[in-house]
N, C-alpha and C positions, 0 to 999 in steps of 0.2 A: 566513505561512500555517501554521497548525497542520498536524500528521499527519493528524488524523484527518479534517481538510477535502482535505488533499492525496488520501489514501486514496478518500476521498468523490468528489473530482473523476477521478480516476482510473477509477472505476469505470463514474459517468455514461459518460468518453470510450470504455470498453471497451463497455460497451452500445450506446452511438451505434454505434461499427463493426460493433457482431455485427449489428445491425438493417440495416447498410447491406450488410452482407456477403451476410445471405439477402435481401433485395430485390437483389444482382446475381444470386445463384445465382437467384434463382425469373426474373429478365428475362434467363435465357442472357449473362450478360455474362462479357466474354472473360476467356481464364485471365491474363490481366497485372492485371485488372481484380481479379479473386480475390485471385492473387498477392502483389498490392502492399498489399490489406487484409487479407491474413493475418499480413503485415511488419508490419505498422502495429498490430494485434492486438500480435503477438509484444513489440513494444518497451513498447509500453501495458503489458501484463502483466509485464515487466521490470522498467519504471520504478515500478508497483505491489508487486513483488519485493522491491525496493531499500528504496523508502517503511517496509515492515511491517518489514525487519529493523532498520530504521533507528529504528524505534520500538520493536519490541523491546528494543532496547539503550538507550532512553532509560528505560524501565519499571525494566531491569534496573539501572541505573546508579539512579533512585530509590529502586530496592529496597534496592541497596547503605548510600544514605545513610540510611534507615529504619533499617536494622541497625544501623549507627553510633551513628544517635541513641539509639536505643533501648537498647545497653551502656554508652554515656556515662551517660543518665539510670538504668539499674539498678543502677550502682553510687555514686550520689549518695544519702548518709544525712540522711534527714529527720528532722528532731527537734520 
């Protein structure tokens, strides 16, 4: 699974929870009830943490080999 699908999915699941979280808040649902979906929030937004730095450094490592290429080929004389 791509980042950006992972990221994608991650988001969906953060949204599910925030929608389940105010339909407990607005049905008086108990604070364990809250509790447990603001855990589950929490790690969501974690494992979405993880995800973006984890692509950051994929970007970054691209960008590296971009550089690479790009002084390999500047100093290749074309005739």
């Amino acid at each position: 699974m791509g980042h950006a699908t992972q990221i994608s999915a991650h988001v969906r699941r953060i949204e599910a929870v925030e929608k389940d979280l105010k339909a407990l808040s607005q049905a008086s649902a108990s604070k364990e009830d809250i509790s447990r979906l603001r855990a589950e929030s929490k790690k969501l937004l974690d494992g979405l943490h993880v995800e973006f730095l984890d692509l950051r450094s994929h970007v970054w490592g691209i960008q590296q080999d971009v550089q690479a290429l790009s002084k390999k080929n500047s100093t290749i004389v074309r005739i």
